[in-house]
SEPA-723565 format. One line per field, with one value per residue (C-alpha): residue in three letters; x, z, y. Coordinates in Angstrom, 2 decimals, decimal comma. Layout:
N
kollo = [ALA; ...]
x = [X; ...]
z = [Z; ...]
y = [Y; ...]
END
This chain:
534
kollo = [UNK; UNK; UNK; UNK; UNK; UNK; UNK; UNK; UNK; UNK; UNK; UNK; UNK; UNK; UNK; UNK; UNK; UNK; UNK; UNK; UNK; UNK; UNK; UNK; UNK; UNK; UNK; UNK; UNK; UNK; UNK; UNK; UNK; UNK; UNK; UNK; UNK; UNK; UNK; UNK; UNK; UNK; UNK; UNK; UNK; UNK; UNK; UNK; UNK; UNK; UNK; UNK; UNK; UNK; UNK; UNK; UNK; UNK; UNK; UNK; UNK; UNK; UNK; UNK; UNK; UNK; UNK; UNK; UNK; UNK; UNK; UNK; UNK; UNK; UNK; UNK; UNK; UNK; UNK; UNK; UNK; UNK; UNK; UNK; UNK; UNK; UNK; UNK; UNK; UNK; UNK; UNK; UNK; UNK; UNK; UNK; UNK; UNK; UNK; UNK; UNK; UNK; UNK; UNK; UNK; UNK; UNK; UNK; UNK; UNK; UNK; UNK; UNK; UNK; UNK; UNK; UNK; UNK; UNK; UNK; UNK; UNK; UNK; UNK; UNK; UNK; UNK; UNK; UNK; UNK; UNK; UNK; UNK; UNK; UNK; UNK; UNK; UNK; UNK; UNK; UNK; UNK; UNK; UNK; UNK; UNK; UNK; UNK; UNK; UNK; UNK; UNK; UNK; UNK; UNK; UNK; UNK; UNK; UNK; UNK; UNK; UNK; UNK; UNK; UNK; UNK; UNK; UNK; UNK; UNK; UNK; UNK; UNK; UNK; UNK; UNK; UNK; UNK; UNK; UNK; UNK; UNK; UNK; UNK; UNK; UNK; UNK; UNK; UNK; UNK; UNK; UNK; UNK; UNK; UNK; UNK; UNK; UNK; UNK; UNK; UNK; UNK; UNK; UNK; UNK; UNK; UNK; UNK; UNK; UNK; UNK; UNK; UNK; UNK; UNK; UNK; UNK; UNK; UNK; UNK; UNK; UNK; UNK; UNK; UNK; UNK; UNK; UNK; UNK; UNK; UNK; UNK; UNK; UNK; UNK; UNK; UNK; UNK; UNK; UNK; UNK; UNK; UNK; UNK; UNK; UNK; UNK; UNK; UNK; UNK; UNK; UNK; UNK; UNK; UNK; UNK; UNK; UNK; UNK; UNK; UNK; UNK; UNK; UNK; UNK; UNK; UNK; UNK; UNK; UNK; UNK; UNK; UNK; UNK; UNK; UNK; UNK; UNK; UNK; UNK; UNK; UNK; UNK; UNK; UNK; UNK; UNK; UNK; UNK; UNK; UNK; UNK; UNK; UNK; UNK; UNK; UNK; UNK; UNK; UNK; UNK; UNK; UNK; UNK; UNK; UNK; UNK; UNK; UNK; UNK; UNK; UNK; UNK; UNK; UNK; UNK; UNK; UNK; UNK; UNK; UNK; UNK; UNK; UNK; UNK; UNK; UNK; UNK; UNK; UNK; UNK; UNK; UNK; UNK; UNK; UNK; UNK; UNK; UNK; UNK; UNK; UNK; UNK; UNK; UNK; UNK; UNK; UNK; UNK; UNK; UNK; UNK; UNK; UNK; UNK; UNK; UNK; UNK; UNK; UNK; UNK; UNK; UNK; UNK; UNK; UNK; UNK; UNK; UNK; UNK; UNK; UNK; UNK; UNK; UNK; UNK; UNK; UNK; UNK; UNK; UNK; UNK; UNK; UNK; UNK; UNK; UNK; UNK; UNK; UNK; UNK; UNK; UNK; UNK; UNK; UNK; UNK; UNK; UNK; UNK; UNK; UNK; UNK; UNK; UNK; UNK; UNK; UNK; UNK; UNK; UNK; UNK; UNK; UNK; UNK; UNK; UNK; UNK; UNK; UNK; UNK; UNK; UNK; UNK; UNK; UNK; UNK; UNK; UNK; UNK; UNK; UNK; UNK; UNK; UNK; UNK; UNK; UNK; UNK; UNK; UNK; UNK; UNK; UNK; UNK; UNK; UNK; UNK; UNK; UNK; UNK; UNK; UNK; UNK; UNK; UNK; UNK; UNK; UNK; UNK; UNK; UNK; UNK; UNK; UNK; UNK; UNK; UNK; UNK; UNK; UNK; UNK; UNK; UNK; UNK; UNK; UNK; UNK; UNK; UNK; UNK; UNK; UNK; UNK; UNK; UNK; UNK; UNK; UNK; UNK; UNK; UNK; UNK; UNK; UNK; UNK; UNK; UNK; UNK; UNK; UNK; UNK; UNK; UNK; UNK; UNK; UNK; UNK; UNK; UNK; UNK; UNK; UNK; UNK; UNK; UNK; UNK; UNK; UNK; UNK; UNK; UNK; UNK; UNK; UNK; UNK; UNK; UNK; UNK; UNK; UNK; UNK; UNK; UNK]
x = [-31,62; -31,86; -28,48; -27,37; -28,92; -27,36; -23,92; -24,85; -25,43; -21,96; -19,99; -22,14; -21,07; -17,49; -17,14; -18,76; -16,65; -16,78; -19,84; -22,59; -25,01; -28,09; -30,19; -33,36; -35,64; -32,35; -34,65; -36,61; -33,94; -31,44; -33,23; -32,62; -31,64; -33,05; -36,33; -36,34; -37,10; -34,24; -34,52; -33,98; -31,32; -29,08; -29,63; -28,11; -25,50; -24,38; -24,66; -22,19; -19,67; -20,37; -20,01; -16,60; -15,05; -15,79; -12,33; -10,92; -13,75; -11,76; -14,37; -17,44; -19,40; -22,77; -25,76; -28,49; -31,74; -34,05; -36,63; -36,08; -32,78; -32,92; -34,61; -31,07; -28,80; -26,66; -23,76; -24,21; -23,71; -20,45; -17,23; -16,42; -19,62; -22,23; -19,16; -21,00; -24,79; -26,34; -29,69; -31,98; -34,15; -37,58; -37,29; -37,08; -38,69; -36,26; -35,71; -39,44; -39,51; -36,71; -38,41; -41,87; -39,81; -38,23; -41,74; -43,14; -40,79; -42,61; -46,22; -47,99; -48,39; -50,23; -49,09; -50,04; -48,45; -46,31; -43,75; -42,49; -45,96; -46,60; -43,38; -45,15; -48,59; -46,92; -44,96; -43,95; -43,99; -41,21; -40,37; -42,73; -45,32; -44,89; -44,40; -47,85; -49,37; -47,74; -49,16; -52,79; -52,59; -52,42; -55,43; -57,39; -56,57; -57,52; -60,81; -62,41; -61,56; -62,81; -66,78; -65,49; -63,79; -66,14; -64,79; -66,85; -64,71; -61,87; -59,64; -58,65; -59,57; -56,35; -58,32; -59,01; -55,12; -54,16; -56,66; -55,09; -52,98; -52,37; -53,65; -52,52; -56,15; -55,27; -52,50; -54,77; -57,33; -54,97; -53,53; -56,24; -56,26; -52,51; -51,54; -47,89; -46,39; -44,46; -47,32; -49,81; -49,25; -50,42; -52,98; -51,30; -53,56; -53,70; -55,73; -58,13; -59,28; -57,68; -56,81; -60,36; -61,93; -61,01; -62,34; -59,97; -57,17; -55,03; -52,11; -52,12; -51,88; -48,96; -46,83; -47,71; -47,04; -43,60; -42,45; -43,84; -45,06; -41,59; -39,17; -40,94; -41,36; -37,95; -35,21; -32,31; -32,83; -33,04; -29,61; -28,05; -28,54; -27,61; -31,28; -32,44; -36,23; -38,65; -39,01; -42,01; -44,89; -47,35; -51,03; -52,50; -55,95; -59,37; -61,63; -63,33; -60,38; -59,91; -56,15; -57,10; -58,60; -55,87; -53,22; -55,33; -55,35; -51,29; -50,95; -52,88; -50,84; -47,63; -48,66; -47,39; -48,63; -50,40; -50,47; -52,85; -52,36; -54,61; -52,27; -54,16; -54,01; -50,41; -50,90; -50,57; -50,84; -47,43; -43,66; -41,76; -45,12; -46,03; -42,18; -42,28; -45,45; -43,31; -40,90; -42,79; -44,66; -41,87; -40,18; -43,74; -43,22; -39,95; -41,02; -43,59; -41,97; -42,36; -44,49; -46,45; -46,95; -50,03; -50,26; -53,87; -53,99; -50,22; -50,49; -51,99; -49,13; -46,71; -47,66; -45,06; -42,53; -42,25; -40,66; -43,43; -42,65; -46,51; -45,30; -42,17; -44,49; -45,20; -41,82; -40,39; -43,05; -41,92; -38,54; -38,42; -40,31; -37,56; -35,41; -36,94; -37,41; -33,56; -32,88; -35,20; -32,33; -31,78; -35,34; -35,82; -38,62; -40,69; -42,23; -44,40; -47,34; -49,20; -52,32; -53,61; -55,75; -53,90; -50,19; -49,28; -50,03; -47,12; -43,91; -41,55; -38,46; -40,43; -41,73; -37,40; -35,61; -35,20; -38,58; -41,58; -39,76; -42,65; -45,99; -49,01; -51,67; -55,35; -58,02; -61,87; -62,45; -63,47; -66,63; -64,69; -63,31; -66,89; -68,37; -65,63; -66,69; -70,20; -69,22; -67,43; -70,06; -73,28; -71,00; -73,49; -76,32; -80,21; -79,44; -82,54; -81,94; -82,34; -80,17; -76,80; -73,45; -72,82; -75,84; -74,99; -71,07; -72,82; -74,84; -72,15; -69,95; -67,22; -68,12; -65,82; -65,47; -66,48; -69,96; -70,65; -70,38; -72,85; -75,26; -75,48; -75,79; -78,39; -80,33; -79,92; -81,82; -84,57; -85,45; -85,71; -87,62; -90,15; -89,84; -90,29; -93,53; -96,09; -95,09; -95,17; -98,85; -99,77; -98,65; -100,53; -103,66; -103,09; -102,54; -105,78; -107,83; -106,39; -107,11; -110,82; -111,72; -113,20; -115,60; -116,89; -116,94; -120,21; -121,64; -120,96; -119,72; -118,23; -115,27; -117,26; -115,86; -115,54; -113,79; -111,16; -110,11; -109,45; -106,75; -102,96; -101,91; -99,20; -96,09; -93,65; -91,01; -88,06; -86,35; -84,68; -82,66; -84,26; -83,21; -85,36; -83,95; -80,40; -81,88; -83,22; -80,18; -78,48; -80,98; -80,41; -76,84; -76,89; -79,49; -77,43; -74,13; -76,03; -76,96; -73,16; -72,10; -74,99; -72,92; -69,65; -70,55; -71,47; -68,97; -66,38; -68,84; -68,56; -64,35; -64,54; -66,61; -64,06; -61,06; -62,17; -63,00; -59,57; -57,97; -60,09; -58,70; -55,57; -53,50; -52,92; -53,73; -51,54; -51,93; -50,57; -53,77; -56,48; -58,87; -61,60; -63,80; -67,30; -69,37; -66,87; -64,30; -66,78; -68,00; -64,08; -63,04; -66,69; -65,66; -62,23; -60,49; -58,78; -57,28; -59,69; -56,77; -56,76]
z = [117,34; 113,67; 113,14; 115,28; 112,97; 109,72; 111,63; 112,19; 107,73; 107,88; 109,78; 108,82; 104,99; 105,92; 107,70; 104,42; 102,11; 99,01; 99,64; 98,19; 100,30; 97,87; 99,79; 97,53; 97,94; 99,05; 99,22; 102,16; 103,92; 103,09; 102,14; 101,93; 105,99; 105,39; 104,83; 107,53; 111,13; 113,63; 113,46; 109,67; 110,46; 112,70; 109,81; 107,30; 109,19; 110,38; 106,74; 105,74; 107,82; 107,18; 103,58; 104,14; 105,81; 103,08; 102,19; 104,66; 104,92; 101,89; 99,01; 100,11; 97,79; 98,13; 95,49; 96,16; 94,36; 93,84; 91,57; 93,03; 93,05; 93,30; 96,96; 98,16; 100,63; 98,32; 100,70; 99,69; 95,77; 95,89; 94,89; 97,51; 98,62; 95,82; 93,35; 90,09; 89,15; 86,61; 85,00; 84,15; 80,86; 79,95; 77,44; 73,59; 71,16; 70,50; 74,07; 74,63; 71,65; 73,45; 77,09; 75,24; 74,15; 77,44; 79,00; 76,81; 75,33; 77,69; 76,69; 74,02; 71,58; 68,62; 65,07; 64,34; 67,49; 66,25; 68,76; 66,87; 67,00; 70,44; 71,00; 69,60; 71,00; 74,52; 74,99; 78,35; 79,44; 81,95; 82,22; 85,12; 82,71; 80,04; 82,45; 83,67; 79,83; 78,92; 82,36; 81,53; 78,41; 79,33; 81,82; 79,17; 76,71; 80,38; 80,44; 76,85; 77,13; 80,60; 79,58; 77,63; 80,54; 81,86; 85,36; 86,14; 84,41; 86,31; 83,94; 80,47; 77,01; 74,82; 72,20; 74,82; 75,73; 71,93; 71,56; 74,40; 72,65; 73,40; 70,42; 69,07; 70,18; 73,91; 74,06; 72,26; 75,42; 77,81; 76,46; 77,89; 81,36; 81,98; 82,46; 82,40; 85,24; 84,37; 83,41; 86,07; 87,70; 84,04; 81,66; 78,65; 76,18; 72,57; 70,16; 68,09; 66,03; 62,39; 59,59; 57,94; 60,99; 59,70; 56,49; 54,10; 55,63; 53,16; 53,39; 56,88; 57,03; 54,50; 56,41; 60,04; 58,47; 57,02; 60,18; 62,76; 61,55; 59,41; 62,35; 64,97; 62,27; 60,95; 63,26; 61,89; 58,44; 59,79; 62,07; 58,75; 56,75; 59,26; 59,39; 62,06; 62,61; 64,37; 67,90; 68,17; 66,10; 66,57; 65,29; 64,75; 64,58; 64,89; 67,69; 66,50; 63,37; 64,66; 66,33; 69,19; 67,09; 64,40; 67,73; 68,43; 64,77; 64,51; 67,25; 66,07; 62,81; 64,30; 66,70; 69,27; 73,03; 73,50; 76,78; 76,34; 78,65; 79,31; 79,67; 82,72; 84,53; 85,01; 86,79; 90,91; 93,35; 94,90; 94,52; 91,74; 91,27; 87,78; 86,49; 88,65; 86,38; 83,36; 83,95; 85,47; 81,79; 80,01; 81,95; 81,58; 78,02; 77,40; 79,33; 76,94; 73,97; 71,47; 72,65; 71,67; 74,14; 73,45; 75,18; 74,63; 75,12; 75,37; 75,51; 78,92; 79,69; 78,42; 77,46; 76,46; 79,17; 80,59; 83,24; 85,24; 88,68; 89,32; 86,18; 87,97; 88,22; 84,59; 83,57; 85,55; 83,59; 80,05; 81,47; 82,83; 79,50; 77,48; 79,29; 78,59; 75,13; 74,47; 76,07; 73,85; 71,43; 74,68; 74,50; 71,48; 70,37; 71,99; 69,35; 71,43; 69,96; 70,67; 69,92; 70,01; 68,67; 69,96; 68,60; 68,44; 72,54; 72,92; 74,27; 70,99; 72,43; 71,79; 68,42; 66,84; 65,16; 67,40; 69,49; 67,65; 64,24; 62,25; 63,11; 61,03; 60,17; 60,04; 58,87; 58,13; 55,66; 51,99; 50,65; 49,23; 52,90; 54,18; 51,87; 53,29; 56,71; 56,68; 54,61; 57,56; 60,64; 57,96; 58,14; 59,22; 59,67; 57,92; 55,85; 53,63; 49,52; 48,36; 50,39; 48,77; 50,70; 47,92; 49,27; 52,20; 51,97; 50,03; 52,93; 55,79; 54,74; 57,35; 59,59; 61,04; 61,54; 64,96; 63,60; 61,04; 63,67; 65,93; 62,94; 62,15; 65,42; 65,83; 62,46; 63,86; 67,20; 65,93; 63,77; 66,31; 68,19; 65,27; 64,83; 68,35; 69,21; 67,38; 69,31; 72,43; 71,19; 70,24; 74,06; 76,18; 73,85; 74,55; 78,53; 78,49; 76,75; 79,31; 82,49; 81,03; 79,84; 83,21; 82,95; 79,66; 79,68; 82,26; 80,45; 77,27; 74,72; 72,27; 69,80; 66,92; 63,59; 63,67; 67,05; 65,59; 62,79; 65,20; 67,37; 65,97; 63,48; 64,15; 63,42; 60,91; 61,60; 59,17; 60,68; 58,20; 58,55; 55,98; 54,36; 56,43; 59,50; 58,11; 57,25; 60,80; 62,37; 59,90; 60,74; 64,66; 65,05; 62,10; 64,93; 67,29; 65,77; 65,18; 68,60; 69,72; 66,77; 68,29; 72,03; 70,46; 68,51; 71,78; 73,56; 70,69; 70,34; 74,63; 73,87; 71,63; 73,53; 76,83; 74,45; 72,96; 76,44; 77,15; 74,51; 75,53; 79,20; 78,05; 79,82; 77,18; 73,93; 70,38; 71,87; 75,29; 76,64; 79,06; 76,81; 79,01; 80,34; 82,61; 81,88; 79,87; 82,44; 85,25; 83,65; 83,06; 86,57; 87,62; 85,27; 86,97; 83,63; 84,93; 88,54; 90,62; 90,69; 86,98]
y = [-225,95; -225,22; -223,72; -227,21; -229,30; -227,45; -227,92; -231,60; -232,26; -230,72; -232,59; -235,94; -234,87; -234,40; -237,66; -239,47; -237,68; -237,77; -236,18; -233,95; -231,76; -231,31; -228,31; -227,86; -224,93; -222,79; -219,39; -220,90; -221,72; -218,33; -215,74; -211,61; -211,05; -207,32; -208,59; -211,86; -212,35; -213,06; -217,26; -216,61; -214,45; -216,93; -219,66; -217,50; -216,40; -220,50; -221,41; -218,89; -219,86; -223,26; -222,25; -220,21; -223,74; -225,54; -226,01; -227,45; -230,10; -231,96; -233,62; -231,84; -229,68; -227,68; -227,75; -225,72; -225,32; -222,27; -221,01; -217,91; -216,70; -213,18; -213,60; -215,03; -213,18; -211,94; -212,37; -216,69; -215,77; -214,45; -216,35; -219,04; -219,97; -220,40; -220,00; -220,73; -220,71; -222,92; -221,14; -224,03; -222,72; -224,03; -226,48; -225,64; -227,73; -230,10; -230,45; -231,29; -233,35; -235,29; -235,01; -236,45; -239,90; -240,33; -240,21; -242,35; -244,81; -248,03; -246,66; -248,62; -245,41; -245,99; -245,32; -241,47; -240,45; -237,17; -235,85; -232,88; -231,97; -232,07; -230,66; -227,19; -227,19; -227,68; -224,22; -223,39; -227,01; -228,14; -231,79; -231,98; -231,04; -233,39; -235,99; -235,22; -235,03; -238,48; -239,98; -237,57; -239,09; -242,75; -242,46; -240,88; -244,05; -246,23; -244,54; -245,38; -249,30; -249,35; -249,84; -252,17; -254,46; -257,33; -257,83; -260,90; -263,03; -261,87; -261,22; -258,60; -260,54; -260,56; -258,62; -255,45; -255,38; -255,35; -252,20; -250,09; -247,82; -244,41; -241,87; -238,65; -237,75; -238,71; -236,47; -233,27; -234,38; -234,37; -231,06; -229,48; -230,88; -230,22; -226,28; -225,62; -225,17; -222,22; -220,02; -220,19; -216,88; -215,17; -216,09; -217,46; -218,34; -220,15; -218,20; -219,78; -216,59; -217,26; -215,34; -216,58; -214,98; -211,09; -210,00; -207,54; -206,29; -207,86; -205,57; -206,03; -209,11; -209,41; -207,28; -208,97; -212,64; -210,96; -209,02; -211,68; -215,32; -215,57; -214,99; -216,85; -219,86; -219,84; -217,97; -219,94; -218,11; -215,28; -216,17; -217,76; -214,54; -212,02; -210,84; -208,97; -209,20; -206,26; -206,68; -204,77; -204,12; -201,22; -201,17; -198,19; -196,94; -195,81; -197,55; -200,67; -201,62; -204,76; -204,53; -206,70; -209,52; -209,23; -209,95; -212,46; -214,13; -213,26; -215,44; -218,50; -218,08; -218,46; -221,12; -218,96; -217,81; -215,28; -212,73; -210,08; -206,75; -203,72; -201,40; -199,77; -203,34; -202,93; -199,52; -199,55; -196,66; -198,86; -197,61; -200,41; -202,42; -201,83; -201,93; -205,78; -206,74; -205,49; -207,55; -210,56; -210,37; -210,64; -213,20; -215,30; -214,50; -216,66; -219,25; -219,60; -219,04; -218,46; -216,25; -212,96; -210,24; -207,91; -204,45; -203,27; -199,39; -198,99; -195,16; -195,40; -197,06; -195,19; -191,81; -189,00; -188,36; -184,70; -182,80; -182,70; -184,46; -185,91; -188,02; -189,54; -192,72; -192,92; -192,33; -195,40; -197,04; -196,40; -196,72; -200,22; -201,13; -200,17; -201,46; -204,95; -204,09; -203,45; -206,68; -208,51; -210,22; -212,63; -213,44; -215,28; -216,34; -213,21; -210,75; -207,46; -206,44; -203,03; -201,24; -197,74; -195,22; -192,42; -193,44; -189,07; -189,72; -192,76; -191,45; -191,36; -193,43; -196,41; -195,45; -195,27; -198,32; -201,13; -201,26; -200,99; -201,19; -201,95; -199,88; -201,02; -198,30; -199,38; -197,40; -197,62; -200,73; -199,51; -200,97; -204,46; -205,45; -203,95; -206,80; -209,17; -208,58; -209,01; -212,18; -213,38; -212,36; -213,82; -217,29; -219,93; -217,48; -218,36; -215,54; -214,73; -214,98; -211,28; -210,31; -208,86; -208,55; -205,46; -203,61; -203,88; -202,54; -199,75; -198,82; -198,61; -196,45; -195,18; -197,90; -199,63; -204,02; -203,76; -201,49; -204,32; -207,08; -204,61; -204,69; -208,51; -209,36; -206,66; -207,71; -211,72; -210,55; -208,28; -211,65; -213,75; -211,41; -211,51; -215,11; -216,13; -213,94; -215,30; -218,73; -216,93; -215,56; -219,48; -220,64; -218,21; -218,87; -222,41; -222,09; -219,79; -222,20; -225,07; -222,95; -222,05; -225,79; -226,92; -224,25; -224,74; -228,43; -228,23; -225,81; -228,32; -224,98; -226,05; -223,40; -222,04; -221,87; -217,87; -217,98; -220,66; -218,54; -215,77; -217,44; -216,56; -219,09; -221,43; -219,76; -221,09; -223,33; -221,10; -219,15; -216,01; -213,13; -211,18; -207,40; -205,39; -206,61; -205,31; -202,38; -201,85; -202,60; -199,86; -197,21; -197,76; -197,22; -194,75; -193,07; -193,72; -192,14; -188,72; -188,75; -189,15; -186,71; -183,74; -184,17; -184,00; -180,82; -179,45; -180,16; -178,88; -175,57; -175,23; -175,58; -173,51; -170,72; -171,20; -170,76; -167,50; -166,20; -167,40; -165,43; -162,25; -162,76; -162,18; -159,48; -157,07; -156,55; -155,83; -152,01; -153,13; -151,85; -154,46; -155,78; -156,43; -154,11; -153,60; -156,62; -158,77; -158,58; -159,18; -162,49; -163,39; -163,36; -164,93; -168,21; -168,13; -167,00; -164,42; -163,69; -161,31; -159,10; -158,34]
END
């Protein structure tokens, strides 16, 4: 009956012609045959031939409709059936700019509506979308006159209808109710760490506002003068620098997307999986533009290539991602961003000219961007008088941003801790003396003078983060690194120990003669060092 039916559209089209057959959501309808049942089958195979009589059906032509054209029988996209295909992109600015006016052009908008402006704070958006944020937008304005509306009399005062307009503020509301359309199956997020968030790092940041803000903010300079911008940016170094949080920043500078990857999240024990999320990232990516791709931990993802056949999987990894990242001049407005700590680790195709072109090394903070940082995690704090942002840079020395955040949070906890005990103290003094009151009150006893001065006195109301709470929190994870440091010395003594073992197991020696003998050769082949054999 189906294939009936799609003969019936035919011949009603033909009959009415000039004619158009509009056949939306054509994947549903024709999809791969390899991969479909047998009813799915027949329909393909009737639409073809419908398709291959086209001609001499006269003024008839066929528009179909997909969002996912690469699930298509491939045997309906080649010339004289589906004979051209028309790739609908998201939106640009302009374009959303324009879409934004459209939408709104019968609203009453109110004077400090700016459309260029909501054209960039509304990446990804398809016309659906900004349909939906003009329409979000005007229900939002509804809402705060409503209270205002007094329905007894039946009717809206002049004065209320001259007051509903729709406000720049409506559409930032409504921004946040409305999730593009296009970039639901990722999490694409807007940053909102800044620049003023990160303290030092100036270099750094120089070169990232140069090599990333600049293109992304002004590509027709770049176009005009012939200027071709990185397409990949590598940061580089020790654990706890602050690479993920400078992404994070980069990406609130530029007023950009941002789609943050593990690189183990990618990873699947399935054949072609991890090079689909690859590309499914980046095709998220210009959809959003303009757009900045993070990998976190890229040399888990793609670690140095080898002969070794258990790395097959990894290798169609690192290939598929350069693959994208040669084909990045057709996504403009995408810049990727990477971080490690182990860059020696990353496979070296992606480190040449034309993928990561610019890698950014970060290292321990000296004692001025020390003094920066704690200036920026004391922000807000009750932070006691004496105490000195100096003296404190002095004292952490080779720690790292993420070690100073540790230690003002730490120092803010252990004085609360003192400042909330003492109340704690003055309540279960005051529940004890509550619970025990119907027994004295019989026995008419009344509080002597000594026993009042002995209760805890009521607490002060200041709270204060004072210098010997720093200097507790300092002492701790200074503690706490020795600790670590003792187990890594072991562990590098036990290496150490196994590799000279290892070079005493060695088959011969300068003289061409075993080395090991008797007791030293027993304990070899007892640790598996050498075979029994030997």
């Amino acid at each position: 009956k189906s294939e009936a039916l799609l003969r019936d559209v035919f011949q009603e089209a033909q009959r009415r012609a000039p004619s158009i057959i509009f056949i939306d959501e054509l994947d549903a309808l024709a999809a791969k045959r390899e991969s479909s049942g047998e009813l799915e089958r027949r329909i393909v195979g009737q639409l073809l031939t419908l398709m291959d009589g086209m001609a001499s059906r006269g003024q008839v032509v066929v528009i179909g409709a997909t969002n996912q054209p690469n699930t298509l029988d491939p045997a309906l996209r080649r010339p004289g059936r589906f004979d051209r295909e028309i790739g609908l992109r998201v939106p640009d600015v302009r374009a959303r700019a324009e879409i934004l006016h459209i939408h709104s052009k019968d609203a009453a908008l109110a004077n400090d509506i700016d459309f260029p402006r909501l054209a960039q704070l509304t990446p990804g958006f398809v016309g659906a979308d900004l349909e939906a944020l003009c329409r979000e937008a005007a229900m939002i304005a509804l809402r705060r006159v409503l209270p205002h509306i007094d329905y007894q009399r039946g009717y809206i005062p002049y004065e209320t209808l001259v007051n509903l307009n729709i406000t720049m503020a409506d559409f930032q509301a409504a921004l946040r109710e409305i999730e593009p359309s296009t970039t639901r199956e990722v999490y694409v997020e807007v940053s909102e760490t800044s620049w003023d968030d990160i303290g030092g790092m100036e270099r750094t940041k120089e070169l990232l506002t140069e090599g990333v803000e600049w293109p992304l903010r002004f590509p027709e300079v770049y176009a005009n003068v012939k200027a071709e911008p990185p397409r990949g940016v590598l940061l580089s170094g020790p654990p706890g620098s602050g690479k993920t949080l400078i992404a994070r920043a980069l990406a609130n500078q530029c007023e950009a997307s941002f789609i943050s990857i593990k690189g183990p999240e990618l990873l699947s024990k399935w054949v072609g999986e991890a090079e689909k999320g690859i590309r499914e990232v980046f095709r998220h990516a210009k959809q959003a533009a303009p757009c900045i791709i993070f990998f976190d931990e890229i040399d888990s993802l793609a670690p140095r290539r080898s002969g070794d056949t258990d790395r097959n999987f990894s290798n169609g990894v690192i290939a598929q991602l350069l693959t994208e990242m040669d084909g990045i001049e057709g996504r403009e407005g995408v810049i990727v961003l990477a971080a490690t700590n182990r860059s020696e680790l990353i496979d070296p195709a992606l480190l040449r000219p034309g993928r990561f072109d610019l890698v950014v090394e970060l290292d321990y903070p000296n004692e001025e961007e020390r003094r920066a940082i704690f200036a920026v995690h004391t922000r807000g704090k009750a932070i006691a008088a004496d105490v000195t942002l100096e003296e404190l840079a002095s004292l952490t020395a080779g720690r790292s941003g993420a070690d100073i955040e540790a230690i003002c949070r730490r120092a803010a906890l252990l004085a609360l801790r003192e400042w909330i005990a003492p109340k704690i103290a003055m309540t279960r003094v005051q529940v004890t003396e509550t619970t025990e009151e119907g027994n004295t009150t019989n026995g008419q006893e009344s509080e002597t003078p000594e026993e009042h001065a002995s209760l805890p006195a009521q607490p002060s109301n200041r709270f204060m983060i004072r210098p010997e709470h720093f200097a507790r929190a300092i002492d701790e994870q200074r503690e706490r690194y020795a600790v670590q440091e003792v187990a890594e010395g072991s562990i590098a003594r036990q290496q150490a120990g196994r590799q000279r073992l290892l070079e005493m197991a060695s088959d011969m020696n300068a003289d061409g003669r075993p080395p090991l003998r008797g007791l030293r050769l027993w304990l070899a082949r007892l640790f598996g060092l050498v075979p029994r054999e030997a």
